[in-house]
N, C-alpha and C positions, 0 to 999 in steps of 0.2 A: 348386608341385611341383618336385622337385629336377631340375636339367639330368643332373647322371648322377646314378646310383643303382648300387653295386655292392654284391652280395649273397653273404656266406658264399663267397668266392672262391678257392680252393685249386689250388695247386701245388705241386710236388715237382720237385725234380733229384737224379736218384740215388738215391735213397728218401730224401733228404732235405726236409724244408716248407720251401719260400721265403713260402710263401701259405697260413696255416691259419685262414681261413674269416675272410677279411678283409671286412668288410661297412661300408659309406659311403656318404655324400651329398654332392654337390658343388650349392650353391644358384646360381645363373643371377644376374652381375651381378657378382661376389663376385672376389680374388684368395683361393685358399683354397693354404694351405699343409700340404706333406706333409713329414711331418719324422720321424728316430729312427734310433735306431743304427744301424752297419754290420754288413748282414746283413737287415736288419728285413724287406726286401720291397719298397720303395719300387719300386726299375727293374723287378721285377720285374711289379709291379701295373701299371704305364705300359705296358709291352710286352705287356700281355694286354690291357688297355681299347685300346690301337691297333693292337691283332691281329699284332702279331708274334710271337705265341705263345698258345696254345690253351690254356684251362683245365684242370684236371684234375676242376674242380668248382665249381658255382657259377653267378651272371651279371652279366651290365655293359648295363644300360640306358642313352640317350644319345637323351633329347629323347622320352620315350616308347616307343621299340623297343628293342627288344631286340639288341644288337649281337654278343652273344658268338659266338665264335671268325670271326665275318665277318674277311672281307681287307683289307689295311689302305689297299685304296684305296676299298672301298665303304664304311668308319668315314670318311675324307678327304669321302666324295662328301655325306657325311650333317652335316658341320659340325663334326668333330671332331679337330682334328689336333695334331701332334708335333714337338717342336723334340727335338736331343739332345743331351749335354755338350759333345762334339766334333762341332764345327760340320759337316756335311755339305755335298755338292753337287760342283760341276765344276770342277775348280781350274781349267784352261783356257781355259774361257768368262769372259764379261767377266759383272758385277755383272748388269749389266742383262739379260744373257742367260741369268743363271740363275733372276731372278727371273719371267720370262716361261715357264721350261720348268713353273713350278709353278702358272699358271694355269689356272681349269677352262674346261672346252668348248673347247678349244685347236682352230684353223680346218686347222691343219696336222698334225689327227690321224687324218686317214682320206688315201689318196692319190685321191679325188676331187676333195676340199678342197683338197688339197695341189697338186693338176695344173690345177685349173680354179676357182679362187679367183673366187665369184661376190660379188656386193657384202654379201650378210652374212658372208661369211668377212674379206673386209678391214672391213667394221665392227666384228667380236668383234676381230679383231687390233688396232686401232687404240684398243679399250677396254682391250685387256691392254696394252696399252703405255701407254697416260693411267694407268692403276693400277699400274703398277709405278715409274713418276716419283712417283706418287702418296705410295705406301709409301716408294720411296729419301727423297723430301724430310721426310716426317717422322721418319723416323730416324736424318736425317743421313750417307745415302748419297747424295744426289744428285751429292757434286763427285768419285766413284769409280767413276761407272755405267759409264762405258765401261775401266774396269782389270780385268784380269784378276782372277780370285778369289783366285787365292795370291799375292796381291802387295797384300794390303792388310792392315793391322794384325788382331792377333787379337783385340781388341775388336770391329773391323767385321767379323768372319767372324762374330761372335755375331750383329751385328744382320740381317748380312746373315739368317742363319738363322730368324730372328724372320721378317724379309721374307719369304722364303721361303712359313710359314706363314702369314703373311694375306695372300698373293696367292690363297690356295685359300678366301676368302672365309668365314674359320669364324665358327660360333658361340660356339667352345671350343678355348682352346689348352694343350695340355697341355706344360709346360717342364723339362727338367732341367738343372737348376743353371746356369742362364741367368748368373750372374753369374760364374762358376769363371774363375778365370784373368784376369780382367779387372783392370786397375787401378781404387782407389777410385773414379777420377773419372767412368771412363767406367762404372761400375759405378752411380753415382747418377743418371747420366744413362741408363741402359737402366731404371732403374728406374722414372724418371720416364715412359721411353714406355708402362711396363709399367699404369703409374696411370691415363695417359689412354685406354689401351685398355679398361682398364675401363669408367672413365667413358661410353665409346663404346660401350658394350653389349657385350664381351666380356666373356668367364668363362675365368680364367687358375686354372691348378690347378699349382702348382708346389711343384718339390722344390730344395730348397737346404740346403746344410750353412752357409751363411753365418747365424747367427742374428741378426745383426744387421739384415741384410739380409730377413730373414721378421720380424721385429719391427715393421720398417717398411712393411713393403707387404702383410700377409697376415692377415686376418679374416677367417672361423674360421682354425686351426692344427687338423690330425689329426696325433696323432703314432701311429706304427705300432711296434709290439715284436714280436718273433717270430712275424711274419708274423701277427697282429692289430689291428684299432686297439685300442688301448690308453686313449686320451681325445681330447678335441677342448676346442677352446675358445678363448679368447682367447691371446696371448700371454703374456700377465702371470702367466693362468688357469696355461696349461699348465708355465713356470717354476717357478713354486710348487709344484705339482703332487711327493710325493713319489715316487709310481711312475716319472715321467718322469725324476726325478735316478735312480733308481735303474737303469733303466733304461740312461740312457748313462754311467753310472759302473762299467756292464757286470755286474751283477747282474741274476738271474734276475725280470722283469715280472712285477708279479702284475699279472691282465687283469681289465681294466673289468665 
């Protein structure tokens, strides 16, 4: 059964389609890539499957439920979360402090917890912090945890970012353009964490204009055309593929 499943999805801005009845499968285990020209829907579809914006039409399944137009901290609470191009979070706080506010069940989120911290609030606290060294050391934050967030390379704002999203313990993480901006090197090494998350039972669904970069880490490929999938398949598949040249050579899609 497919981890998500979205159906006949539709959006508009301004009576314009960003989303005209985009319908997908994402298989559980898989790094699946979203790919196609500027315009096609991609951000577009990511911000409706993580609820920061409501359908005009359509649904987004996520493990069996139904999630459409839910808020994007009960999609979070269900296993399903969101990195974004430009890395977000606290520039202020240090490494370690931002990766702890993204914790679930947080002991210091009610002010009874917070006033009168009984021995399972400093237990969950003492697990959110063993799991955020956890995270830093495999991604290569650990010798930045106590630095400030805006004072670290813009490669580690990515990873920090990554961090971010598996402190919320998902099933599914949804990426955009994870590598943008990054140098080659550190670019094959975020890719390489991106592998072993798989391997580790995560389902990455990522968008990237790097084609190089989806060549290497992403089976299936959907590619989206005006706001529809247009084909799926292998890399190799969808290269070859004459819709998909025509497609980003900016000629009108004929659809699947």
């Amino acid at each position: 059964m497919p981890l998500l499943e979205i159906d006949d999805l539709q959006r508009s801005f301004y009576g314009v389609a960003a989303l005209a009845g985009a319908t997908l499968t994402v298989e559980p285990g898989t790094i699946t890539g979203l790919i196609g020209p500027n315009g096609a829907g991609k951000t577009t579809l990511f911000n409706i499957v993580s609820g920061l914006i409501r359908p005009h039409g359509g649904h987004v399944r996520f493990a069996g439920h139904d999630i459409t137009g839910q808020r994007p901290e009960a999609i979070t609470r269900r296993g399903l979360v969101r990195t974004f191009q430009i890395a977000r979070g606290f520039p202020r706080l240090s490494v370690m402090e931002n990766l702890l506010l993204y914790g679930p069940a947080q002991p210091g989120e009610r002010v009874s917890q917070a006033l009168f911290a009984g021995a399972a609030a400093r237990r969950r606290e003492a697990e959110l912090i063993a799991l955020a060294r956890s995270i830093a050391e495999r991604l290569t934050l650990d010798g930045v945890l106590d630095n400030p967030a805006d004072e670290i390379s813009g490669g580690q704002k990515k990873l920090l970012e990554l961090g971010r999203a598996l402190m919320a313990e998902p099933q599914m993480i949804l990426l955009d353009e994870p590598v943008a901006g990054v140098n080659p090197t550190l670019a094959e090494a975020l890719a390489g964490h991106l592998r072993d998350l798989r391997d580790a039972g995560h389902t990455l669904f990522v968008i990237e204009h790097d084609m190089n970069m989806i060549a290497k880490l992403c089976d299936p490929v959907i590619v989206l055309a005006e706001g529809v999938k247009l084909t799926e398949g292998s890399f190799a598949e969808i290269a070859a593929d004459e819709r998909v040249q025509e497609a980003y050579m900016g000629r009108r899609a004929r659809r699947a």
